[in-house]
C-alpha positions as CSV (number, residue, x, y, z in Angstrom):
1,X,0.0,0.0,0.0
2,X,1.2,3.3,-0.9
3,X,2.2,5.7,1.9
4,X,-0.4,8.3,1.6
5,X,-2.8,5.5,1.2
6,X,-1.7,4.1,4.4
7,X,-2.2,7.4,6.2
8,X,-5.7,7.6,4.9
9,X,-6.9,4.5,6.0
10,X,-5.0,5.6,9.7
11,X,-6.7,8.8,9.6
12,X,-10.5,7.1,8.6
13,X,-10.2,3.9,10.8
14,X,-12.9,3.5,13.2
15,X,-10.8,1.7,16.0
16,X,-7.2,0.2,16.6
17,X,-5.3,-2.1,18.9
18,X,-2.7,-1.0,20.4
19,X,0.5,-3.2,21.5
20,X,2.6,-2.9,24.8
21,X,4.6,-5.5,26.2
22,X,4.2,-5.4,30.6
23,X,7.4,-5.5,32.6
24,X,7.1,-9.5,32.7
25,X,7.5,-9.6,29.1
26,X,3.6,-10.1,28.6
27,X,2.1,-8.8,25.3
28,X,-0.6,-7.0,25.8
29,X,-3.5,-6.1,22.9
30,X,-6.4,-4.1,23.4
31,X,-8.3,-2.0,20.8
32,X,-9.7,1.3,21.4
33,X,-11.0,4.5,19.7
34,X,-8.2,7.1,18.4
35,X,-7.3,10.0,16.6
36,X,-4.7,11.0,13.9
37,X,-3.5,14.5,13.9
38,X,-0.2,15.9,13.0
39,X,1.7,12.7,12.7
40,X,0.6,11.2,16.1
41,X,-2.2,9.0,17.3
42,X,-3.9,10.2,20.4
43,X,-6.5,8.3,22.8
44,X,-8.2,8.8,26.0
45,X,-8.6,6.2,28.9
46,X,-8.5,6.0,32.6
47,X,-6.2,6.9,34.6
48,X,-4.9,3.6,35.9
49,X,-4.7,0.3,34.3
50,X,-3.0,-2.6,32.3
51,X,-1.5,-0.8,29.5
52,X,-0.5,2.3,31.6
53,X,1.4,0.4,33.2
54,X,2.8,-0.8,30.4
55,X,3.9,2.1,28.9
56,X,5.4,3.6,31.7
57,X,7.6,0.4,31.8
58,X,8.0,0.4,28.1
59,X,7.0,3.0,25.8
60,X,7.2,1.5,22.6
61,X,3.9,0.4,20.7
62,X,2.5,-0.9,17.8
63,X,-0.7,0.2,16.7
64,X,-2.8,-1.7,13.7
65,X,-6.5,-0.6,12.0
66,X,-8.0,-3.3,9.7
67,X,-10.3,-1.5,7.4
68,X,-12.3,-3.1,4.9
69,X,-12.0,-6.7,4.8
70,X,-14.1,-9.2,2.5
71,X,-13.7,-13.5,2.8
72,X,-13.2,-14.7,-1.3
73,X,-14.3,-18.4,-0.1
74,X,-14.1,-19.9,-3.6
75,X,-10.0,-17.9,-3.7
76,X,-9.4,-19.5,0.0
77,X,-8.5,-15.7,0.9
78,X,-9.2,-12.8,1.7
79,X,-9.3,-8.7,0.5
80,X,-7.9,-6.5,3.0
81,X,-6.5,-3.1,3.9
82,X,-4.2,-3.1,7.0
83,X,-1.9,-0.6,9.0
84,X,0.5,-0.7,11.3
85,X,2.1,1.5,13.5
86,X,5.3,2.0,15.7
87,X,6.1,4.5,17.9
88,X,6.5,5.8,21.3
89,X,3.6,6.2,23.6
90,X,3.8,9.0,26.5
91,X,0.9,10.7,28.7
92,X,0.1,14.1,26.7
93,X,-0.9,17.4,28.7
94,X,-1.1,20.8,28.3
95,X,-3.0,22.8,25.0
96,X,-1.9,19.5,22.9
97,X,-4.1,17.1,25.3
98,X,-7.5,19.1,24.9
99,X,-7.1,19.0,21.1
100,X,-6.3,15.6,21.0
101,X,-9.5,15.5,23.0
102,X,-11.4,17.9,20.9
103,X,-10.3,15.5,18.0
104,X,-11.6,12.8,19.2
105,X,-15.3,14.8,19.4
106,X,-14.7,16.0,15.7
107,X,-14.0,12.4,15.3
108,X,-16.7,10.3,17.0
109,X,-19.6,13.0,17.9
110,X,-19.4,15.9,15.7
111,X,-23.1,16.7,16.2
112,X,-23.1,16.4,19.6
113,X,-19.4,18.2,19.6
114,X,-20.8,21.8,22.3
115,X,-21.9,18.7,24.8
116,X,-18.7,17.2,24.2
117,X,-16.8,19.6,25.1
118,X,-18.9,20.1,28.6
119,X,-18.0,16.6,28.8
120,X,-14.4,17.4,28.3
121,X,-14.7,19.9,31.6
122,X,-16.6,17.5,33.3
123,X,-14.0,14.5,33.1
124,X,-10.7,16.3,33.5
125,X,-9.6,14.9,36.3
126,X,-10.2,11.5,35.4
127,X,-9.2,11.1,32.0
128,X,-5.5,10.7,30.4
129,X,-4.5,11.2,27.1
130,X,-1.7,9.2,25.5
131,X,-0.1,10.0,22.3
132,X,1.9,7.7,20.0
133,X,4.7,9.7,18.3
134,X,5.4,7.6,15.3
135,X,8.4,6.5,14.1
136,X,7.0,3.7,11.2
137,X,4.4,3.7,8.9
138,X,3.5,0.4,7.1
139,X,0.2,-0.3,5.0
140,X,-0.6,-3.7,2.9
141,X,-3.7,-4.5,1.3
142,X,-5.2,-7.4,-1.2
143,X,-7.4,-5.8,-3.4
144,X,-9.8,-7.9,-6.0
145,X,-7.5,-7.5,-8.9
146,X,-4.4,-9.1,-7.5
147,X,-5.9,-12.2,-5.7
């Protein structure tokens, strides 16, 4: 897949499951909602858990978003897009955190995107935002033609 193809299917993916690896040497895979802005993927979650902890221990992700995806039974195969991501995950604050934030409302609720925003205000204190600063881009796909 070309490169700007494999941003585009980054930047219109519904969801995407990102990677860590615990202290123990555990993978751990877990898909969630995200945004794409400005060369970084952003998310929101709480702020404790599994793959907080592993990102403090071990900041470097993978992220992958399947787009569409059709089983060719009579080919024994399958069309597909796919994406994957490296990078380096860290908590996000400041001016960048509430537009990753507001991103995610453009993303996800635009009509609803004044309530958001409350919402926003309303959760502060128990929300964290993590960006993925990526390092690698890779996109494959199996289109019709070339099965």
């Amino acid at each position: 897949m070309k490169q700007d193809e494999a941003v585009q299917l980054l930047t219109d993916g519904e969801y995407g499951v990102l990677s860590t690896c615990g202290n123990d040497g555990e993978p751990y895979g877990i898909p969630l909602n995200y945004v794409y802005r400005k060369q970084c993927i952003y998310f929101h979650c709480a702020l404790t858990g599994h793959k907080i902890e592993n990102i403090t221990g071990n900041p470097k992700v993978s992220f992958c978003v399947v787009g569409k995806t059709r089983v060719l039974p009579s080919r024994f195969s399958t069309e597909y897009e796919s994406v994957i991501v490296t990078g380096t995950a860290s908590v996000i604050e400041g001016q960048e955190r509430y537009e990753a934030l507001l991103g995610l409302l453009e993303k996800y609720s635009p009509t609803f995107f004044e309530e958001g925003k409350k919402y926003i205000e309303r959760h502060e204190l128990v929300t964290k935002v993590i960006g993925i600063q990526i390092e690698h881009i890779s996109g494959k796909q199996s289109p019709p033609d070339q099965q």
